[in-house]
MITIKOL-944159 format. One record per residue (C-alpha): residue number from 1; y, z, x. Coordinates in Angstrom, 3 decimals, padded with zeros to 6 digits, m for minus. Example, Ala and Ser with C-alpha at 12.3 -4.5 7.8 and 13.67 -1.06 7.14 Angstrom:
<atoms>
atom nr:1	north:m004.500	up:007.800	east:012.300
atom nr:2	north:m001.060	up:007.140	east:013.670
</atoms>
This chain:
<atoms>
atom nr:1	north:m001.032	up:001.971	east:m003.533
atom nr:2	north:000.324	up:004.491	east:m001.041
atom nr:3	north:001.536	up:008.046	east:m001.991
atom nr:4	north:005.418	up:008.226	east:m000.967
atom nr:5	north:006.685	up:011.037	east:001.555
atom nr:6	north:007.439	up:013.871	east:m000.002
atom nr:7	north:009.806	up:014.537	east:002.474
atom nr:8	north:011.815	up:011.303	east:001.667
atom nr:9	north:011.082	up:011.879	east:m002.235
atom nr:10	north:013.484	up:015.274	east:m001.741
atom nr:11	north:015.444	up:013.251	east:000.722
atom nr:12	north:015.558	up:015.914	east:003.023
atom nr:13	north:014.530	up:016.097	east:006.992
atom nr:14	north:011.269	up:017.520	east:008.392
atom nr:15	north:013.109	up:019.700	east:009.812
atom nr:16	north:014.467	up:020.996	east:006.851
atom nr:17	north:014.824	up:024.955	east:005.528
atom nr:18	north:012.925	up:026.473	east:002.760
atom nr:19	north:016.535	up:026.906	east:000.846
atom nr:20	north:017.394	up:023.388	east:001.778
atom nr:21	north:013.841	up:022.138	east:000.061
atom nr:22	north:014.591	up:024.296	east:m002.915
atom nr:23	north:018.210	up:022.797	east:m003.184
atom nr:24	north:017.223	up:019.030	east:m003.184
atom nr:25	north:014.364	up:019.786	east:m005.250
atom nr:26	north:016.766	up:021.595	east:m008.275
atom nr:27	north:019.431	up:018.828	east:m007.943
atom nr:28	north:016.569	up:016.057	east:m008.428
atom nr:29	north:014.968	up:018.218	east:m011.533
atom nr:30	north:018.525	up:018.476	east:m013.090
atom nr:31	north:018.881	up:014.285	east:m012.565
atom nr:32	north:015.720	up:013.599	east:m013.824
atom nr:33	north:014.557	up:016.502	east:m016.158
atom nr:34	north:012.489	up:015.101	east:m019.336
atom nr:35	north:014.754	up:017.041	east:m021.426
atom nr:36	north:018.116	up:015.136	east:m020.174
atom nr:37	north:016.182	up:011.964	east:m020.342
atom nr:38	north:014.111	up:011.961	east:m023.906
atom nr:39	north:011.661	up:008.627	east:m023.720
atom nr:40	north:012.851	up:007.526	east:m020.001
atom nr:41	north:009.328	up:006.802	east:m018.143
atom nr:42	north:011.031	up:006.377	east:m015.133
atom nr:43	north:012.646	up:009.567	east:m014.946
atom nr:44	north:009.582	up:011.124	east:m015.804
atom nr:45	north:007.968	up:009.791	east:m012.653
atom nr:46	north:010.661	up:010.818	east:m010.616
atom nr:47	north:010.598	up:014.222	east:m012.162
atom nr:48	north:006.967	up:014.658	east:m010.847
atom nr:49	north:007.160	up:013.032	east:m008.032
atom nr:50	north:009.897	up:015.629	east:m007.247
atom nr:51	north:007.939	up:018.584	east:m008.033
atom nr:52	north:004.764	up:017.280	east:m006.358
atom nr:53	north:006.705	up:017.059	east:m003.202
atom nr:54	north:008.355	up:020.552	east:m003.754
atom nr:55	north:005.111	up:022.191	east:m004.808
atom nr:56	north:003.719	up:021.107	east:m001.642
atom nr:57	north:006.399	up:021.652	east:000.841
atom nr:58	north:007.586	up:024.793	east:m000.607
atom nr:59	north:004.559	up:026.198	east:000.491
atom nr:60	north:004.157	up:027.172	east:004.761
atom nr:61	north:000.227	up:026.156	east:004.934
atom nr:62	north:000.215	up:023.061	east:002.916
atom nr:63	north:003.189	up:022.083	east:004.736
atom nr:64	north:001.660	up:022.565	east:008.185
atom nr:65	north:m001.572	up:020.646	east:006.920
atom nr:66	north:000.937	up:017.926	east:005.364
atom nr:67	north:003.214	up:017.861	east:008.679
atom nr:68	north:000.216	up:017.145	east:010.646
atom nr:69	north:m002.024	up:014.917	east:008.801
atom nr:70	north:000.156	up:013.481	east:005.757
atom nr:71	north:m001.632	up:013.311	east:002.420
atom nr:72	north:m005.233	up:013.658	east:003.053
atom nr:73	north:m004.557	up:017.101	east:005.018
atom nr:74	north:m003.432	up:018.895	east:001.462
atom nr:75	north:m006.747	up:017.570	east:m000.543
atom nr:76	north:m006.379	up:017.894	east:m004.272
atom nr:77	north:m002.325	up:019.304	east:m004.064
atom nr:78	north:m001.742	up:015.051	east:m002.884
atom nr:79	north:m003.603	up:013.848	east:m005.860
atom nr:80	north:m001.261	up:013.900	east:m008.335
atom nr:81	north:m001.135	up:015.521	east:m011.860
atom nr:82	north:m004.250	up:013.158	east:m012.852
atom nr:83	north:m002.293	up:011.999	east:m015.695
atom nr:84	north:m002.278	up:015.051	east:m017.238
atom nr:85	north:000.149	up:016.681	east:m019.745
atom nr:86	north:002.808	up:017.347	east:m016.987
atom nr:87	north:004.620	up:021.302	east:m016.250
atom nr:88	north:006.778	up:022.880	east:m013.989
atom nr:89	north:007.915	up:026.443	east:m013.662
atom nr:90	north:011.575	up:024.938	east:m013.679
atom nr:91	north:014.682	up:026.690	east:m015.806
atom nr:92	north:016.840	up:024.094	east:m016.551
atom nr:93	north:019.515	up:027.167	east:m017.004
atom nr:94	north:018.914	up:028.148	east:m013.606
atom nr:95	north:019.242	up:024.769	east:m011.969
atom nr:96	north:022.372	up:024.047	east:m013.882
atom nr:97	north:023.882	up:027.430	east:m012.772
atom nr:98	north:023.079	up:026.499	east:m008.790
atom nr:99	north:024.365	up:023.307	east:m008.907
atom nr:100	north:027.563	up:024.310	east:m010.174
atom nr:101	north:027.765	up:027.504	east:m007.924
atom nr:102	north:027.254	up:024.851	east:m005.142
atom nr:103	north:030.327	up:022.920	east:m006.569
atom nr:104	north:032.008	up:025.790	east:m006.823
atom nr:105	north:031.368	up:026.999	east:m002.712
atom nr:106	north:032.284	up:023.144	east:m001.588
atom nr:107	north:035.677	up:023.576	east:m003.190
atom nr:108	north:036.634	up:026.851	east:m002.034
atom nr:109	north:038.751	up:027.142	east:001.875
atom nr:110	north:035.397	up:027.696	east:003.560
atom nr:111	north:034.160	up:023.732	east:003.380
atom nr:112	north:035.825	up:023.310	east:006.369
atom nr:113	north:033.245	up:023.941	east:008.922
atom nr:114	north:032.994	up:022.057	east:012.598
atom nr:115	north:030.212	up:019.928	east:013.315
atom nr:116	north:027.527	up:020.913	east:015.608
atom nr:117	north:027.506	up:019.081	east:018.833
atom nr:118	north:023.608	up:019.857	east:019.254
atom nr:119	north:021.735	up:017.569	east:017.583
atom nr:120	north:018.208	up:017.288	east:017.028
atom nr:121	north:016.266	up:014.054	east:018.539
atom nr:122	north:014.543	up:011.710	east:015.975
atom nr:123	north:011.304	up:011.298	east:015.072
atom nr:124	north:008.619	up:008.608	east:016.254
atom nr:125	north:005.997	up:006.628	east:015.009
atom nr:126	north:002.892	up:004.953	east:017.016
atom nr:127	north:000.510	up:002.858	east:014.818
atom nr:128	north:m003.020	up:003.931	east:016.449
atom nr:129	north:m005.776	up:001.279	east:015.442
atom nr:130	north:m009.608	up:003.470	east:015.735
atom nr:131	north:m013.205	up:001.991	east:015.208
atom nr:132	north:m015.097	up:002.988	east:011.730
atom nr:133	north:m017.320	up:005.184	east:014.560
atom nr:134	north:m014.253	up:007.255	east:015.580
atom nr:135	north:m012.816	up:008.028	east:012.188
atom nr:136	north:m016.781	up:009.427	east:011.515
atom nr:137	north:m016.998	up:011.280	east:015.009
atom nr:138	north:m013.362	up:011.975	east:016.354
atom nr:139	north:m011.977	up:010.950	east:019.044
atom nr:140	north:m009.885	up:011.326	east:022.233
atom nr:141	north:m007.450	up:008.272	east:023.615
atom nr:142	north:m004.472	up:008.014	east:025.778
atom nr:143	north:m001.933	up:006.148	east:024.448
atom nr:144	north:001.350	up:005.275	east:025.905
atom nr:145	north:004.816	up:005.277	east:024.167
atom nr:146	north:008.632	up:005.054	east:024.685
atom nr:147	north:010.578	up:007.824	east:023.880
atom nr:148	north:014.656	up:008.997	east:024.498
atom nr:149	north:014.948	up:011.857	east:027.492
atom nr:150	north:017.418	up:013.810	east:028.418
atom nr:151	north:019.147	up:012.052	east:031.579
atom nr:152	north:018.301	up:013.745	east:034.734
atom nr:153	north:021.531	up:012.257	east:036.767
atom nr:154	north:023.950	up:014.043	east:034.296
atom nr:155	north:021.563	up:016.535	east:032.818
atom nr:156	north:022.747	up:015.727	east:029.323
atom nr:157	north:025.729	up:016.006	east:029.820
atom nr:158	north:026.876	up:012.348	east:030.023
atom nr:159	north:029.955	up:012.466	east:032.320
atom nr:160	north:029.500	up:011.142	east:036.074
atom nr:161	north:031.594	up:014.461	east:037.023
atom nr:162	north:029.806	up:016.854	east:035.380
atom nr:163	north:032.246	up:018.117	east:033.481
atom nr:164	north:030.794	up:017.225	east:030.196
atom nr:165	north:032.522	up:016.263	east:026.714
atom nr:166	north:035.996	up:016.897	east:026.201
atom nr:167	north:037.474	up:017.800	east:022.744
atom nr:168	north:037.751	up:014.637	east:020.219
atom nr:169	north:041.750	up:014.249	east:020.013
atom nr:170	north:041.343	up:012.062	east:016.528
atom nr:171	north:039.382	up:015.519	east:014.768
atom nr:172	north:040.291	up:018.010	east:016.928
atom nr:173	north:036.962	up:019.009	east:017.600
atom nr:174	north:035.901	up:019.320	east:014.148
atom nr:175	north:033.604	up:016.354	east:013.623
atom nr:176	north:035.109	up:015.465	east:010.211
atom nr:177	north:038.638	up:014.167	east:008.837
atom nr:178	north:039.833	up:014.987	east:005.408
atom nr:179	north:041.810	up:012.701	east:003.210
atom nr:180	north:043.261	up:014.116	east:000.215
atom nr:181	north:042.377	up:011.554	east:m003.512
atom nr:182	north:044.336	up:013.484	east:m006.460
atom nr:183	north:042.906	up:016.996	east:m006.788
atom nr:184	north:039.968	up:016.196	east:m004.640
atom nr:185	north:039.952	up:016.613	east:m000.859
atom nr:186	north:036.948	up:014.330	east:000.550
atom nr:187	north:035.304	up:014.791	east:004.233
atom nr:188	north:034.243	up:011.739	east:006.676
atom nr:189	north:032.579	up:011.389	east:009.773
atom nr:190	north:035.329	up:011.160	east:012.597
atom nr:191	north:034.778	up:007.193	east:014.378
atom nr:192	north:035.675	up:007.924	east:017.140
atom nr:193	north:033.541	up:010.898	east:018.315
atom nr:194	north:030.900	up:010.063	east:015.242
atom nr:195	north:030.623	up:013.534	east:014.356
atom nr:196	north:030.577	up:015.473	east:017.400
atom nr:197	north:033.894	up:016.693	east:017.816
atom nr:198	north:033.626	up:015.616	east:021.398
atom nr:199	north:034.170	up:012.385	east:023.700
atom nr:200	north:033.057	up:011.189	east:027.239
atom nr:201	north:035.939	up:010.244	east:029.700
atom nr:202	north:033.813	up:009.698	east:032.435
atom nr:203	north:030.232	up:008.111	east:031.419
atom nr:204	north:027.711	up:008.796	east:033.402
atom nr:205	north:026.596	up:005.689	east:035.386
atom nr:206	north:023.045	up:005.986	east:034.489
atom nr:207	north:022.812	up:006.962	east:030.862
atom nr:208	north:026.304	up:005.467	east:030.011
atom nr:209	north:027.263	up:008.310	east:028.647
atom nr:210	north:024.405	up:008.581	east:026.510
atom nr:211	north:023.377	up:011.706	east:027.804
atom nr:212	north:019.747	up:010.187	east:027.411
atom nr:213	north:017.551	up:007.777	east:028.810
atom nr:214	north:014.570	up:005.570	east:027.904
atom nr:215	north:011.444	up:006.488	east:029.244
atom nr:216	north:007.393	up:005.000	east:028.860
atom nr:217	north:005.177	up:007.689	east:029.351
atom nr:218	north:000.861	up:008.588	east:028.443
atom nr:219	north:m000.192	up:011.019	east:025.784
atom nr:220	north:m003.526	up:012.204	east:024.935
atom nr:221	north:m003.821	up:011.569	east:021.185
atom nr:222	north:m006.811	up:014.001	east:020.195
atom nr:223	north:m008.103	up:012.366	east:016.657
atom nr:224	north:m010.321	up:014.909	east:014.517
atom nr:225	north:m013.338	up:013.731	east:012.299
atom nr:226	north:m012.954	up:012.338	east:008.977
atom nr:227	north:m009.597	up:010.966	east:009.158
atom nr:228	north:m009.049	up:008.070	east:007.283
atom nr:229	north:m006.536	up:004.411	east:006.482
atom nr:230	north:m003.372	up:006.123	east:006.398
atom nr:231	north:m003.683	up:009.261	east:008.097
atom nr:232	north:m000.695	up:010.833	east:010.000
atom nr:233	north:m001.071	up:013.498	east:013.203
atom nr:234	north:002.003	up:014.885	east:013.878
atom nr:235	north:002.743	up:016.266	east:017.294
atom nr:236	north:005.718	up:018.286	east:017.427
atom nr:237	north:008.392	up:018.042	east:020.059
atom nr:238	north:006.748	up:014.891	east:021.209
atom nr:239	north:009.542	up:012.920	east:019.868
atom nr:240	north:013.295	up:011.924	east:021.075
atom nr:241	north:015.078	up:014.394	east:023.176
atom nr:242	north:017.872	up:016.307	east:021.313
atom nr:243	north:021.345	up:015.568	east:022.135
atom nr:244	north:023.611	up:018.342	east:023.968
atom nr:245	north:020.089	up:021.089	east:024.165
atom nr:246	north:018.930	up:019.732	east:020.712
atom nr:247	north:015.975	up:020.207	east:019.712
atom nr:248	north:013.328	up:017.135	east:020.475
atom nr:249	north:011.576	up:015.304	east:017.269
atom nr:250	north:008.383	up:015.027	east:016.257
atom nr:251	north:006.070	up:012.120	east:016.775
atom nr:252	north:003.735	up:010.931	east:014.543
atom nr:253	north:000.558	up:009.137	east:015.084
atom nr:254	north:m000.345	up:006.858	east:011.917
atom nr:255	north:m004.139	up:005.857	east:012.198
atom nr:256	north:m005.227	up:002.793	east:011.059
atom nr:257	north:m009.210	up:002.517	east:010.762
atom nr:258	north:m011.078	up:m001.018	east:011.644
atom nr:259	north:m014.004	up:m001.887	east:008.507
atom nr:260	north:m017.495	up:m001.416	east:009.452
atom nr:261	north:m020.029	up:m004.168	east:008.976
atom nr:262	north:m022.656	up:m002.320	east:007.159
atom nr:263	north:m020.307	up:000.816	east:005.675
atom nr:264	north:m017.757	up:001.102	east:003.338
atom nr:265	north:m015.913	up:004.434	east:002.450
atom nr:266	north:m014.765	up:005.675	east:m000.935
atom nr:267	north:m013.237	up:009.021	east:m000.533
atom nr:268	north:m015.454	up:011.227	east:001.486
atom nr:269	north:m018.613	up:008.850	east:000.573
atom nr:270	north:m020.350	up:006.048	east:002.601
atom nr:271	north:m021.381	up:003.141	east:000.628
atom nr:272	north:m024.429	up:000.756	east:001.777
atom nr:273	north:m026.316	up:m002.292	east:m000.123
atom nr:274	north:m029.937	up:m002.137	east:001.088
atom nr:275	north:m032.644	up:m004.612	east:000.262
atom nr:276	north:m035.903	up:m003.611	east:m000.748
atom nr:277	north:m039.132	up:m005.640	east:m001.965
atom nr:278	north:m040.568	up:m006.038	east:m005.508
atom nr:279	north:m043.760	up:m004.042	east:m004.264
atom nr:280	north:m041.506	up:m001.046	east:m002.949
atom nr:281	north:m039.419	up:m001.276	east:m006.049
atom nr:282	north:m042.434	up:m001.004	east:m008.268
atom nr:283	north:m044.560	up:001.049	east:m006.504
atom nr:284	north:m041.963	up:003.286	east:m005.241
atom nr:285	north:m041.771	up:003.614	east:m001.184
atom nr:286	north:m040.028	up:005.834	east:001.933
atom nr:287	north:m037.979	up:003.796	east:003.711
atom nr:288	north:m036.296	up:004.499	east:006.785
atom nr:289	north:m032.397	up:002.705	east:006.953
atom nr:290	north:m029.629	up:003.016	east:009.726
atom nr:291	north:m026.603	up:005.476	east:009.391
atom nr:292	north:m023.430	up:006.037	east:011.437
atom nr:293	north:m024.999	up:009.782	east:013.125
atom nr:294	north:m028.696	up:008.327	east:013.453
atom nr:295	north:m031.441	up:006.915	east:011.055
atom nr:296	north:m031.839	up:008.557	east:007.476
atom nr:297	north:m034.849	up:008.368	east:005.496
atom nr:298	north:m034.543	up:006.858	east:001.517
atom nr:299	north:m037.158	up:007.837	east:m000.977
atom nr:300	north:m037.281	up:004.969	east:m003.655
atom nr:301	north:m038.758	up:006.130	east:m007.150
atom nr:302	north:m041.401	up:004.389	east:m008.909
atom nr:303	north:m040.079	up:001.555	east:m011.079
atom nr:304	north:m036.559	up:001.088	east:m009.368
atom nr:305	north:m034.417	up:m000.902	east:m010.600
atom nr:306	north:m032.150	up:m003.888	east:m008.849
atom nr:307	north:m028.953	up:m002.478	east:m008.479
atom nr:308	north:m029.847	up:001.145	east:m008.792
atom nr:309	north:m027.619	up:003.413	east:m006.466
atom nr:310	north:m029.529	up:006.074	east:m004.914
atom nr:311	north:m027.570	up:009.541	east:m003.061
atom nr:312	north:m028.588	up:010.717	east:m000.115
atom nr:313	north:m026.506	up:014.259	east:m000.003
atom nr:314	north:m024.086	up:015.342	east:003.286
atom nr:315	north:m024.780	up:012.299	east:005.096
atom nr:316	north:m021.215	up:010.860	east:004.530
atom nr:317	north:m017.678	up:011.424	east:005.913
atom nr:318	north:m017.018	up:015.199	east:007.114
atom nr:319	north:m014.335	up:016.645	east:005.164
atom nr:320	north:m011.400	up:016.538	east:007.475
atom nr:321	north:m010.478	up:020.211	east:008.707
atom nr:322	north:m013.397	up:021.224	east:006.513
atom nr:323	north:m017.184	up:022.144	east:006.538
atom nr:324	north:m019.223	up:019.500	east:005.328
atom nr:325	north:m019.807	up:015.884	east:004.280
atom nr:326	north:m019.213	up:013.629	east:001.435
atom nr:327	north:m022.824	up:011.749	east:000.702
atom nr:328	north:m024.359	up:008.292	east:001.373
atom nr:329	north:m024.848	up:006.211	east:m001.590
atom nr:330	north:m027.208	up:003.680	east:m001.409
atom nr:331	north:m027.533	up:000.244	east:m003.811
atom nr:332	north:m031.091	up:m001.260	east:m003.891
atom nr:333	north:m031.199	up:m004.456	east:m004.156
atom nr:334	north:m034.888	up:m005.977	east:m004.962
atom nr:335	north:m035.792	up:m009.393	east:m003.288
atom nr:336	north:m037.272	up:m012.086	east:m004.979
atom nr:337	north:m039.531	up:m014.254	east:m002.227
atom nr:338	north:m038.277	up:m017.686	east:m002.759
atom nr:339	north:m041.877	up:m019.046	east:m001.136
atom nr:340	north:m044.972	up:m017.521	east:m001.786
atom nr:341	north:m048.117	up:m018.450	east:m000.435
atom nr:342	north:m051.254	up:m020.212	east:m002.494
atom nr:343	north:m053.001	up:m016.782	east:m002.557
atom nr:344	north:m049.473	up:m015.052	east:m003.256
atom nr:345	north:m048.987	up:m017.097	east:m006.426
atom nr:346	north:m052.394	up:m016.254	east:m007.701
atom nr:347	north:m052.296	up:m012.740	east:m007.388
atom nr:348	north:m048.759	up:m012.922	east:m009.105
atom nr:349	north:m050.062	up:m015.181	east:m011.478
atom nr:350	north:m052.498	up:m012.311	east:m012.250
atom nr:351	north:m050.371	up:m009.481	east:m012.248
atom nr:352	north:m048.341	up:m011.505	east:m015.084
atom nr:353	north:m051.092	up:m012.295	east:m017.562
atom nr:354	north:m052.059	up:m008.356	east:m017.077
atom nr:355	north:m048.463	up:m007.588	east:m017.853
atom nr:356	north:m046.961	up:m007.204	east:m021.740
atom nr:357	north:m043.206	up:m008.352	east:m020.803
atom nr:358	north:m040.427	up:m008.358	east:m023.727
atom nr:359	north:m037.400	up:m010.561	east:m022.916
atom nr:360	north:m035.869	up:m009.439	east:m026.177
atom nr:361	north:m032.553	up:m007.528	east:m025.683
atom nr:362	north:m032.549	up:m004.067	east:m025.796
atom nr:363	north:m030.558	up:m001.614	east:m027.926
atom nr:364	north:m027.476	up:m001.938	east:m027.754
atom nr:365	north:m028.489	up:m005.724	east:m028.835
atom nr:366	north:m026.818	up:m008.826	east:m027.323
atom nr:367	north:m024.804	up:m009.784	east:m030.196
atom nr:368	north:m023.455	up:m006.174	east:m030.063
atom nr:369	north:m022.750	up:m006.666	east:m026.742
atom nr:370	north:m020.960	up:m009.849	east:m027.490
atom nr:371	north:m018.628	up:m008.260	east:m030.064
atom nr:372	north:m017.477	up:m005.624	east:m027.997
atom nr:373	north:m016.571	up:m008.120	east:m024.881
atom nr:374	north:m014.680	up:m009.695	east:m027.228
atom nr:375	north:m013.319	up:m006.790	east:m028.806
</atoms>
């Protein structure tokens, strides 16, 4: 199951300000704070879900590492609480006093604020589907994608004369109207400018008016090693252009990795089933095996077991951003021939009769076994 954004968990924009994180986060605490909700699971979740999200945002280099590579760039601080007892350095005094000083500030003669006409273009998302090889190595691809620019007929502006916006007559410029319900006075987006506080007489015959364009263009998407399923690059001011000398958005490369046919991946570690012979499993052998960087040698121990996993350290995944490599853990699995020779047979015949085998169950017994299935 995949880890939400912790950006959408605060319901705040990537874009957003350190006191903007720190507001959403203490208005979310006060909603779902174990102590206003005694015995509600649900909140509880919600509670640390919240201060997961702030605990990693709130600080600038796990946020960069998050930005740019989602969950698996902030290692452990993405893992969770582990189901631990959970804590947070939150007053619940201190979140019920900001709240209400924010109430307070809404309601006073200063609310009224106008709307910026720059606005910041939106983000973007390309699904990037990488070999097994290139999520071990890196890589480097070009990939094209379709983003919003800024018109070059009108320069952004979005009039045909050049004159740009005019004032919004319904607002007067100030993006919002205010209707007045008993004691309360509540804001709305004006319709007819949506929130600008300016119109377009004269749209621009290219754009429309739109003061942006469609556009496909190539970008060189540069993939480090050891990303994995999941993982998000983020390339900033690769998105949308901004309206009116916005800012652009960010785009965001989500990597999707193809299975290997020999390989699977657990974390940082490479899985394998190998096969081995009774002789090398008795006998114990060197064996040389394939891996994804070049062949790696396995020493098998006298008297291995089928099934036995065996490590071979640093030659899994690299850690992503990181020195180093998970390891490459190898399951023996010991072949029976199904067709032995008339000479074969003998000399297994043999090696029985000088063998003392007990079939008997070993501690814990079978019918101990069978009680705790059941149990």
């Amino acid at each position: 199951m995949s880890k939400p954004d912790y950006y959408e968990v605060l319901g705040v924009s990537r874009d957003a300000s350190d006191q903007e994180l720190k507001s959403a986060y203490r208005k979310l605490a006060l909603k779902f704070h174990p102590d206003r909700n005694p015995g509600d699971h649900a909140a509880e979740e919600k509670f640390k879900e919240a201060s997961e999200a702030y605990q990693v945002l709130c600080d600038g280099d796990k946020r960069a590492a998050y930005d740019r590579y989602g969950h698996a760039g902030v290692g452990a601080a993405s893992q969770g609480f582990n189901g631990g007892p959970f804590t947070a350095n939150v007053d619940i005094g201190d979140i019920f006093g900001d709240l209400f000083g924010e109430m307070f500030n809404m309601g006073g003669g200063g609310g009224q604020q106008r709307a910026s006409r720059q606005q910041r273009g939106d983000d973007l998302r390309f699904d990037l589907s990488i070999d097994f090889e290139d999520a071990f190595f890196g890589t480097e691809t070009e990939v094209k994608i379709r983003r919003l620019e800024t018109c070059e007929t009108c320069h952004g502006r979005g009039s045909a004369s050049g004159r740009g916006p005019s004032v919004c007559p319904q607002c007067q410029g100030r993006g919002q109207l205010r209707y007045q319900q008993g004691f309360f006075s509540v804001a709305r987006t004006c319709g007819a400018c949506g929130g600008t506080g300016s119109i377009i007489s004269d749209p621009c015959q290219t754009c429309r008016g739109e003061t942006r364009v469609s556009k496909e263009l190539k970008l060189t998407v540069k993939v480090p090693p050891g990303v994995e399923e999941g993982t998000r690059i983020r390339y900033g001011g690769e998105g949308d252009a901004g309206r009116s000398g916005g800012p652009r958005g960010d785009l965001y490369v989500v990597l999707s990795v193809e299975p290997h046919d020999f390989f699977e991946r657990e974390g940082y570690n490479l899985h394998c089933v190998v096969p081995i012979s009774f002789p090398q499993a008795a006998l114990g052998a060197e064996i040389e095996i394939p891996g994804i960087d070049g062949p790696v040698n396995l020493k098998v121990p006298e008297g291995t077991q089928s099934g036995k996993e065996l490590r071979i350290r640093g030659r899994g995944i690299p850690f992503l951003n990181e020195k180093g490599h998970g390891d490459l853990v190898v399951k023996v699995l010991v072949q029976v021939p199904k067709k032995l020779t008339r000479p074969q047979r003998e000399l297994v015949a043999k090696l029985a009769e000088s063998m003392d085998v007990d079939n008997k169950p070993t501690s814990p017994s079978l019918i101990e076994k069978m009680k705790d299935l059941f149990n």
